[in-house]
MIDOSE-1310 file (N, C-alpha, C; in nm, 2 decimals, decimal comma, always signed):
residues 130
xxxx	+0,70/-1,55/+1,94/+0,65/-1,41/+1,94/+0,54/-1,41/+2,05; +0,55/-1,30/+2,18/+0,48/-1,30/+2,22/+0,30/-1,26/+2,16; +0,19/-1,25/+2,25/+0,07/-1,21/+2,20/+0,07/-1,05/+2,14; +0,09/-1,00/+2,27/+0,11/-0,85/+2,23/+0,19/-0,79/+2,12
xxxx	+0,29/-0,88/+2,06/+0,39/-0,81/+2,00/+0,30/-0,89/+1,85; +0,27/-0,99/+1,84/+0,14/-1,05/+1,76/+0,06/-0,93/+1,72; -0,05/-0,87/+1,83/-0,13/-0,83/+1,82/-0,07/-0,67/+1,72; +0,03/-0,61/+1,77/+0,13/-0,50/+1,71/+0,15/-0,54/+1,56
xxxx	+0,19/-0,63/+1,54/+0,24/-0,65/+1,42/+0,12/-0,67/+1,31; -0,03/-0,72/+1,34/-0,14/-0,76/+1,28/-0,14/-0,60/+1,26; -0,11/-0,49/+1,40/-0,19/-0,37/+1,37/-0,15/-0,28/+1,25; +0,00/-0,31/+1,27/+0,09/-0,24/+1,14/+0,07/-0,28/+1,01
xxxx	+0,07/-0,42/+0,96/-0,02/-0,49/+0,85/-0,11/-0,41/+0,82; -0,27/-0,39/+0,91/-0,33/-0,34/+0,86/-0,34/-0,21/+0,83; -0,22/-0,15/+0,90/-0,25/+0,03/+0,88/-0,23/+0,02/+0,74; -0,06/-0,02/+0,72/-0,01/-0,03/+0,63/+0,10/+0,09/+0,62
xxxx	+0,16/+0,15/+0,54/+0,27/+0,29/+0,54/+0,25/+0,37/+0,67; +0,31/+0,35/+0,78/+0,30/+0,46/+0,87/+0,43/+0,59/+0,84; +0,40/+0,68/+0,92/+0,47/+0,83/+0,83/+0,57/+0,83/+0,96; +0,73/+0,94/+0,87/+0,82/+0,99/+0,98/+0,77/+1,09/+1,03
xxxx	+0,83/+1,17/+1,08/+0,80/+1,27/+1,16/+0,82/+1,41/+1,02; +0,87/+1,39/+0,95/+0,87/+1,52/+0,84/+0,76/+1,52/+0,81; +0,68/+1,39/+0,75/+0,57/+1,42/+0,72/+0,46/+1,42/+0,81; +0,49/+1,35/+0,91/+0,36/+1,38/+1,02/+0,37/+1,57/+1,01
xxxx	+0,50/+1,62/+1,03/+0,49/+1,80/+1,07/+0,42/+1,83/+0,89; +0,49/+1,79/+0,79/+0,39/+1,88/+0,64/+0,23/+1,81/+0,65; +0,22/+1,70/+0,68/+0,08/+1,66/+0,74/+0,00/+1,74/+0,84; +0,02/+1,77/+0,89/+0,01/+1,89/+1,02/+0,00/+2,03/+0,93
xxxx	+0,08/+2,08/+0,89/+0,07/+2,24/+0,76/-0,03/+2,21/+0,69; -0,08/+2,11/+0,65/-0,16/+2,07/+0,52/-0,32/+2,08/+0,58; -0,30/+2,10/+0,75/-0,47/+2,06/+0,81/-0,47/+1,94/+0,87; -0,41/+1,85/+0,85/-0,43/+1,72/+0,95/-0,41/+1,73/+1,10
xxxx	-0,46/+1,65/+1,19/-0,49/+1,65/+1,29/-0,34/+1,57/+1,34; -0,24/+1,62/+1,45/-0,16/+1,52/+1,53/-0,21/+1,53/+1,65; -0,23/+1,39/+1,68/-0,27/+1,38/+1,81/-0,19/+1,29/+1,91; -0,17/+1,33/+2,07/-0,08/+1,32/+2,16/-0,08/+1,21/+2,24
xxxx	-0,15/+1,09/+2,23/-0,19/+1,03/+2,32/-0,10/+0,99/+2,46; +0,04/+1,01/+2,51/+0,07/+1,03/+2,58/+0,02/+1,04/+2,74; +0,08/+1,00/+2,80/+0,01/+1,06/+2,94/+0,08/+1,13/+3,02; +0,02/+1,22/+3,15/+0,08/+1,36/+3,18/+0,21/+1,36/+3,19
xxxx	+0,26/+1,28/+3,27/+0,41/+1,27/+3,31/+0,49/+1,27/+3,21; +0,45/+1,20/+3,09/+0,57/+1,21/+2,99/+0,55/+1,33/+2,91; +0,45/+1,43/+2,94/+0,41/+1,56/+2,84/+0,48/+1,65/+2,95; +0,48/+1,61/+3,03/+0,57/+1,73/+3,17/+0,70/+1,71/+3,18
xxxx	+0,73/+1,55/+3,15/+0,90/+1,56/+3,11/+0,94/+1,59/+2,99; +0,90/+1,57/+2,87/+0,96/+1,63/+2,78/+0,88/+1,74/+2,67; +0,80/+1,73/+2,74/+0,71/+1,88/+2,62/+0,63/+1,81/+2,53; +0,57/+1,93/+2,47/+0,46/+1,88/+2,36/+0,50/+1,91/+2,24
xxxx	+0,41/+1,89/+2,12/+0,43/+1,91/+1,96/+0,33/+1,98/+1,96; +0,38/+2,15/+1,96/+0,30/+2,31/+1,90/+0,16/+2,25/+1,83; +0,04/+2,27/+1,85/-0,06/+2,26/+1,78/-0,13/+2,08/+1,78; -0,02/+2,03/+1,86/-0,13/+1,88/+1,91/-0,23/+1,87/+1,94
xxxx	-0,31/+1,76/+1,91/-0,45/+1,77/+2,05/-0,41/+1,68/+2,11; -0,41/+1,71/+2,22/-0,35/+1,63/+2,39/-0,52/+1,53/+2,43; -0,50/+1,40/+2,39/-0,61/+1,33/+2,45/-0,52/+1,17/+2,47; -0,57/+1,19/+2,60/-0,49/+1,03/+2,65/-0,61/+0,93/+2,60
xxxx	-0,49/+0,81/+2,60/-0,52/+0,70/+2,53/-0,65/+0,64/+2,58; -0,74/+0,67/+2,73/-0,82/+0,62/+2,77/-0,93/+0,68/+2,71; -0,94/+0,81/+2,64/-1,01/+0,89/+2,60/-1,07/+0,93/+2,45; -0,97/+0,84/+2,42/-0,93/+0,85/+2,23/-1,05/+0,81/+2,13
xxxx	-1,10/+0,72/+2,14/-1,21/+0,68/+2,07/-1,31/+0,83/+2,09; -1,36/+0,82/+2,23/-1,50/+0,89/+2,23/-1,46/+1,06/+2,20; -1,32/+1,10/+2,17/-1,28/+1,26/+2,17/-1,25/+1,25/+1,99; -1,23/+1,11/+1,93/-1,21/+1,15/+1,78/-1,31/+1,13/+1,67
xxxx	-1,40/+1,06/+1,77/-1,57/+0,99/+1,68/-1,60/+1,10/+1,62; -1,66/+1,14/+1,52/-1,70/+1,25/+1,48/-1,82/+1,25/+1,47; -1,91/+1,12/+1,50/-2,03/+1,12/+1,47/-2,12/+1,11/+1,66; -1,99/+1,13/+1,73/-1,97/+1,12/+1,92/-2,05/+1,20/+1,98
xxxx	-2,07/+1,24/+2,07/-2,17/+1,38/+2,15/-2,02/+1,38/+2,24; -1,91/+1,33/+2,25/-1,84/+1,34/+2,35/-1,67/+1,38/+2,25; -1,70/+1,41/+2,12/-1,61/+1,40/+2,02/-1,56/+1,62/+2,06; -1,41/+1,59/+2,00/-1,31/+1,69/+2,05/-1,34/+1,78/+1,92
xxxx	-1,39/+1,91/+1,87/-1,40/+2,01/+1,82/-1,31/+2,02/+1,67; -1,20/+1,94/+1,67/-1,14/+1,94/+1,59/-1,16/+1,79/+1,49; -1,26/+1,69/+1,56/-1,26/+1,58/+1,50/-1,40/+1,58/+1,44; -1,43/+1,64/+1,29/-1,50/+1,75/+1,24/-1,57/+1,60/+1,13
xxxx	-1,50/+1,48/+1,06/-1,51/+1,48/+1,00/-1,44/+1,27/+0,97; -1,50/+1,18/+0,91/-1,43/+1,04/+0,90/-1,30/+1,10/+0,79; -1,29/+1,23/+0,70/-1,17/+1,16/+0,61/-1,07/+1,26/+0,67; -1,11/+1,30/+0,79/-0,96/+1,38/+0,86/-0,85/+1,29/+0,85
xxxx	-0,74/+1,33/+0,83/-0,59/+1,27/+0,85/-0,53/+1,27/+0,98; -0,55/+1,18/+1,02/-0,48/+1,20/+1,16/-0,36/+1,13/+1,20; -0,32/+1,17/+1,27/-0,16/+1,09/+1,30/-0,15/+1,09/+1,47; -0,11/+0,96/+1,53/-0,13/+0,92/+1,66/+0,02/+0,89/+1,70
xxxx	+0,02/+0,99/+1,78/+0,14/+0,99/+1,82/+0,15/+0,94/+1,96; +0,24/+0,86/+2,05/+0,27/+0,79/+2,17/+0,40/+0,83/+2,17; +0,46/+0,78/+2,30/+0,62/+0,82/+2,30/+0,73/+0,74/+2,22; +0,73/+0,63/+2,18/+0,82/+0,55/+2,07/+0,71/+0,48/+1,97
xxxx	+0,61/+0,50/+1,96/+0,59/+0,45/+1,85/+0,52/+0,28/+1,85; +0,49/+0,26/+1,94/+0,41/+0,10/+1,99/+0,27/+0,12/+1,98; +0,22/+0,19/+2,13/+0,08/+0,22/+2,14/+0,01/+0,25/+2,00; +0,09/+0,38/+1,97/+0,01/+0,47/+1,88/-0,03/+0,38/+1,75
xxxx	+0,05/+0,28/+1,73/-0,03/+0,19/+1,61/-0,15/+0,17/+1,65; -0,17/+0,06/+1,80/-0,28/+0,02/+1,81/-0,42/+0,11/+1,82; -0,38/+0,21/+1,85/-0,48/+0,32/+1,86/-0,50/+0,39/+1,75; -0,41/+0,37/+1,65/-0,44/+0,41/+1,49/-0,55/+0,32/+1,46
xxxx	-0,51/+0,19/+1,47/-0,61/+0,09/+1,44/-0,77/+0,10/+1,47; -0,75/+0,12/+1,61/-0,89/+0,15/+1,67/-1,00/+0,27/+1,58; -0,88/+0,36/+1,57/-0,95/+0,51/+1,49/-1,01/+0,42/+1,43; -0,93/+0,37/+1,24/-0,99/+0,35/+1,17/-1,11/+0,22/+1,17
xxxx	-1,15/+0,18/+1,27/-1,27/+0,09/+1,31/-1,37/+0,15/+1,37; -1,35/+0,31/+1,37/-1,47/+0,40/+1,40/-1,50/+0,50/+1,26; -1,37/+0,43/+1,15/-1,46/+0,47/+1,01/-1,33/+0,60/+0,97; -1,22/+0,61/+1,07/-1,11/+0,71/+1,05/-1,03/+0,69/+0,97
xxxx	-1,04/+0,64/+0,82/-0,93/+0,57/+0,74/-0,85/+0,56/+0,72; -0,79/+0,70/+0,73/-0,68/+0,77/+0,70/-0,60/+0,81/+0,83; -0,65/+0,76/+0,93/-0,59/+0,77/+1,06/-0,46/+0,69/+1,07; -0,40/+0,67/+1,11/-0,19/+0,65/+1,15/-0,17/+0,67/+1,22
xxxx	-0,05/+0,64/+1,21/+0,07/+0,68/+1,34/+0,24/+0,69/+1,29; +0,26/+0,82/+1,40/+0,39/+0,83/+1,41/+0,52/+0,73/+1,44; +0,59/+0,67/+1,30/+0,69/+0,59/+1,31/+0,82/+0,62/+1,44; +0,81/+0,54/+1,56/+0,93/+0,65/+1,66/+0,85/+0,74/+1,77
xxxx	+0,73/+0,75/+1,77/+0,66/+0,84/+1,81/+0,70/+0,99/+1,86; +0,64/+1,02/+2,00/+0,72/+1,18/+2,00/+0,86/+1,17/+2,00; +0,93/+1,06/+2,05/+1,06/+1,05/+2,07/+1,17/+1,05/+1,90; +1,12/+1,00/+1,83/+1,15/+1,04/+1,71/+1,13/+1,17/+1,65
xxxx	+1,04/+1,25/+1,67/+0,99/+1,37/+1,62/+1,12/+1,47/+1,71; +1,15/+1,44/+1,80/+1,21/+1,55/+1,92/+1,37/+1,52/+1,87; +1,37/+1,38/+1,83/+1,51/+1,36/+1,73/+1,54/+1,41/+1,64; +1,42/+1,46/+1,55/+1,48/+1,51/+1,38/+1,47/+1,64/+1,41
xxxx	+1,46/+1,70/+1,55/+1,47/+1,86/+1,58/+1,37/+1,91/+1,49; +1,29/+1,89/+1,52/+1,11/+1,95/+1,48/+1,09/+2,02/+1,63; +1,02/+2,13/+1,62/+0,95/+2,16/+1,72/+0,88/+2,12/+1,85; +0,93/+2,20/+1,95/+0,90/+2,08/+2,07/+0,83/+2,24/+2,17
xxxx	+0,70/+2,18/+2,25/+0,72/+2,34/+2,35/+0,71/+2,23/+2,48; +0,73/+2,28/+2,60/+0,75/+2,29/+2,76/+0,60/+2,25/+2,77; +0,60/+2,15/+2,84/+0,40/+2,16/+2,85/+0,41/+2,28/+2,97; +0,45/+2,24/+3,10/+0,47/+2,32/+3,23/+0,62/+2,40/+3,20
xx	+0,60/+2,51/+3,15/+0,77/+2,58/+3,19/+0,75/+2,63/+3,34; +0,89/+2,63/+3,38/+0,91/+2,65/+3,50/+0,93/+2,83/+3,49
């Protein structure tokens, strides 16, 4: 096993249950935060998830801190629910992980990431329509 795929597997351990995309979207109805970490090109080729916060992975910590001066308007609070979404489902563990090491407990990730969500025909919008 390589390191990286090491380090992935430690991160999923620790989350422990990560969610499908049904319930990342009734998670999302209920008030929880999905967030996009993504970067531009892949939000320009295949669209976004209605009501995401769009914050790239370089940005993620200091836009979800809630206790941050540099924290995103919607990250209000440590027992928000959040769900970290990437394009298949790799990244967004590790950066679930990171959340909760800034006290985000209940922070996760999307099993499949957007690429799964865009599979079970959940809502998708055009970041750029033409």
């Amino acid at each position: 096993m390589s390191a990286v795929d090491a380090l992935l597997a430690d991160a999923r351990r620790q989350l422990g249950r990560r969610i499908d995309p049904e319930e990342a979207a009734a998670l999302q109805q209920a008030g929880g935060l999905l967030v996009d970490i993504r970067y531009a090109e892949l939000r320009d080729r295949d669209g976004t998830i209605p009501g995401a916060l769009i914050v790239e992975r370089n940005e993620l910590e200091w836009r979800l801190d809630p206790t941050g001066a540099h924290r995103a308007p919607e990250a209000t609070h440590h027992d928000l629910p959040v769900v970290v979404i990437c394009n298949e489902g790799y990244a967004s563990s590790l950066a679930a992980l990171s959340l909760r090491h800034l006290g985000l407990h209940r922070a996760t990730d999307l099993t499949g990431g957007f690429q799964a969500w865009r599979a079970a025909g959940l809502p998708v919008e055009e970041e750029n329509p033409r």
